[in-house]
C-alpha positions in Angstrom: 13.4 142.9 160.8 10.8 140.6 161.6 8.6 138.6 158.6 5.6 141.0 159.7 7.8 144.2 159.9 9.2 143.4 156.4 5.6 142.7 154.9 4.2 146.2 156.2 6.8 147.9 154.2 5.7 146.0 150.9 3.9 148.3 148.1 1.2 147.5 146.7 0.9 147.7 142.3 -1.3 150.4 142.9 0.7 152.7 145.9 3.8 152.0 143.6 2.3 153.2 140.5 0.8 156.3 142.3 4.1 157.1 143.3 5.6 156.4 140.3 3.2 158.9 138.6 3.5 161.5 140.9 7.7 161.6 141.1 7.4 161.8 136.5 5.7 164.9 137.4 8.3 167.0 139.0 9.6 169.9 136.8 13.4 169.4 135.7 14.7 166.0 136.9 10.8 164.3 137.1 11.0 161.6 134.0 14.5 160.8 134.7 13.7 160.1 138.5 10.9 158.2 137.4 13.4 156.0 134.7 15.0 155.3 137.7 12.9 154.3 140.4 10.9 152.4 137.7 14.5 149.9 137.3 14.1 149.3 140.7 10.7 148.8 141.1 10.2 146.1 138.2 13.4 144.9 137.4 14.3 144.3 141.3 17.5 146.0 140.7 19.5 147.4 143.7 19.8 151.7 144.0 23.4 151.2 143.4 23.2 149.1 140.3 20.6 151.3 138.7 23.1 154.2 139.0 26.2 152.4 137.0 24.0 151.6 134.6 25.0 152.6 130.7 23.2 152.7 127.8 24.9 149.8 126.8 23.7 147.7 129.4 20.1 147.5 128.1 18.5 145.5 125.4 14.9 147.0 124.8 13.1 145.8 121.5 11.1 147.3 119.7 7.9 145.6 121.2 7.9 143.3 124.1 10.4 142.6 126.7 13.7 143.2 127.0 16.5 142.7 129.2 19.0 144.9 131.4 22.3 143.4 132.3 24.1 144.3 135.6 27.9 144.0 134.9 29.7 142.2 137.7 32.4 144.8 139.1 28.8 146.2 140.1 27.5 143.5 142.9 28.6 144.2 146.2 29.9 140.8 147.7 28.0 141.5 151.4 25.9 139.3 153.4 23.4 137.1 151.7 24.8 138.7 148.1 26.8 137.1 145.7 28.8 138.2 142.7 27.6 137.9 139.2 29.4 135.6 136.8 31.8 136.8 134.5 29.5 138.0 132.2 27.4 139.7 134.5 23.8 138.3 135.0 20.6 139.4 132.8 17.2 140.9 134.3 14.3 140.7 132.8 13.0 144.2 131.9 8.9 144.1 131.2 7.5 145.9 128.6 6.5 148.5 130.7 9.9 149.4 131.8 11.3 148.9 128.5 9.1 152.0 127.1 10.0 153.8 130.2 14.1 153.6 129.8 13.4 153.7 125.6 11.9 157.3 126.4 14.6 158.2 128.4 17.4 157.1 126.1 15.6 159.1 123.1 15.2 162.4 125.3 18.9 162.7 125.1 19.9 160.9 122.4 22.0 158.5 124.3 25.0 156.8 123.2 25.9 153.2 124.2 28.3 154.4 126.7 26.6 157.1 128.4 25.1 156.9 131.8 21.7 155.6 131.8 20.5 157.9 134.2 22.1 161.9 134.2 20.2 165.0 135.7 18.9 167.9 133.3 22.1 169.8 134.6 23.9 166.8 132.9 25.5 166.0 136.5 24.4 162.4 137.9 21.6 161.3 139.9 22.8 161.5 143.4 21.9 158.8 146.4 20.8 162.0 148.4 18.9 163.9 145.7 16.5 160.3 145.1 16.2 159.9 149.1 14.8 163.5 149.0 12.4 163.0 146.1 11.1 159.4 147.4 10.7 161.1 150.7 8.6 164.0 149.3 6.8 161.6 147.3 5.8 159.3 150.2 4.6 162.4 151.8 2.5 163.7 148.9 0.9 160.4 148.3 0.4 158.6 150.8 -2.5 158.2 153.3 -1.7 160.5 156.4 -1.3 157.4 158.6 0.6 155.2 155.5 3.5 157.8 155.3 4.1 157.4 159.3 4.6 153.6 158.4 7.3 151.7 157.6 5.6 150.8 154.2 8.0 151.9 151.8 10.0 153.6 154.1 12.9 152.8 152.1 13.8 152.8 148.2 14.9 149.4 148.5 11.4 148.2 149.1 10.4 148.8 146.0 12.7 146.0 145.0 11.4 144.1 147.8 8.4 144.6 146.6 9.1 143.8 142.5 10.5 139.9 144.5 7.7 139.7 146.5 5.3 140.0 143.4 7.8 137.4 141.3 7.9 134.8 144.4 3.8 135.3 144.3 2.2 132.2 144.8 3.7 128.6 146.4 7.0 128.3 144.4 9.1 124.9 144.0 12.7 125.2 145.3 13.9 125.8 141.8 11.4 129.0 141.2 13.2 130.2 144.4 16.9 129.8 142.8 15.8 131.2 139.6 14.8 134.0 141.3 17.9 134.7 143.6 20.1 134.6 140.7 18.0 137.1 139.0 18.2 140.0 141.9 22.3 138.9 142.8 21.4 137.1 146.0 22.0 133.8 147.7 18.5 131.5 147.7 19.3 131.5 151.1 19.1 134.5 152.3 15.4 134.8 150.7 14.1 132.3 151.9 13.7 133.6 155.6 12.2 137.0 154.3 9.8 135.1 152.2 8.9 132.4 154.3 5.9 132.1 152.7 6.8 131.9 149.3 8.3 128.6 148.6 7.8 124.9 148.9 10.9 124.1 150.6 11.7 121.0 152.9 12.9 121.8 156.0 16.5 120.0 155.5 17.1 121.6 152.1 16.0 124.7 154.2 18.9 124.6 156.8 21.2 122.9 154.2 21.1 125.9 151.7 21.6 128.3 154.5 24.5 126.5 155.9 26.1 126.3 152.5 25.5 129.9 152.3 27.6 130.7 155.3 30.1 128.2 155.4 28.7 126.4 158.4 28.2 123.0 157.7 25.9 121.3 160.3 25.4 117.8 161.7 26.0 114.9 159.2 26.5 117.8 156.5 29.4 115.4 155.2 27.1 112.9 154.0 24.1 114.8 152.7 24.1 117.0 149.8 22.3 120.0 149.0 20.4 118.8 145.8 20.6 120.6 142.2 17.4 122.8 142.2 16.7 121.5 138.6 16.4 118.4 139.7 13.3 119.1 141.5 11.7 120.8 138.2 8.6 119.1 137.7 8.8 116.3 134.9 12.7 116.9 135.4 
């Protein structure tokens, strides 16, 4: 997908929240729909995470923000993805989402190892059943000529979308690393769907990639890909 292709299918705050709104309305399976398309939309999370995830896996305070932590044996080691450490890696949850999953957990009276996300018919959300809704959703929303587009064709942009908004503005290297680690992807590979988004030099560029792929270029044996904190400013 080109840069342009990717940026049409970007959501704005306001199209997401409209959408958002309009899914927590369904009879029957509505606020739990909503619980989950909200983990993806501001906690970057990927569809597949967000349905392993257990009660147990959330930390949501009583005010404020909390945290939602994606256990390792649930990253998929694909292109451009990585593995979490062995004690998974922690997303920030925003206050926001943390009301939203709160509520969710209290309609059932969840335990600590129940599934985060379960249908009124106590079966579990379903990768069909949320392609269906977001579909319908798009459909009732939308603008006429916005629902024929690619923009948020996909479920997945809505995590695009929640990166996009934390890669807003012209980030230092180490911003850009901070941020991969937090959504379970290499630096690397979001730096050519986000061109725009970081202050990166050119070499670091190509040397990141190549490290990402195992494909060390020209004169890679004596130049080093640089620690990202070291280019904190004041570091």
């Amino acid at each position: 997908m080109s840069v342009a292709a990717f940026e049409e299918s970007l959501l704005s705050a306001r199209q997401r929240d409209a959408l958002l709104d309009w899914i927590g309305q369904l009879p029957g399976d509505g606020p739990v729909l909503r619980a989950f398309f909200s983990s993806i939309a501001f906690a970057a999370l990927k569809p597949g995470e967000a349905l392993a995830l257990q009660v147990r896996d959330l930390r949501l305070p009583v005010e404020g923000a909390g945290e939602v932590v994606i256990r390792p044996g649930f990253s998929q080691a694909g292109k451009g993805e990585v593995r979490g450490v062995a004690g998974g890696r922690v997303v920030p949850a925003c206050p926001q989402l943390v009301q939203i999953l709160k509520a969710e957990v209290a309609r059932w009276a969840l335990r600590p190892g129940d599934a985060l996300f379960t249908r009124d018919n106590g079966r579990p959300l379903s990768r069909a059943l949320y392609q269906q809704v977001w579909q319908q959703a798009r459909k009732a929303v939308l603008e006429e000529h916005e629902a024929g587009s690619p923009l948020g064709a996909g479920v997945s942009d809505l995590r695009d979308a929640c990166i996009e908004d934390w890669l807003r503005g012209h980030r230092p290297m180490w911003k850009v690393v901070e941020v991969a680690e937090r959504v379970g992807v290499s630096a690397a590979s979001l730096l050519p769907r986000f061109p725009e988004r970081a202050q990166v030099p050119v070499e670091l560029t190509n040397a990141l990639i190549e490290a990402c792929y195992d494909m060390p270029g020209e004169g890679s044996g004596s130049s080093a890909v640089e620690d990202p904190g070291s280019v904190r400013p004041g570091g």
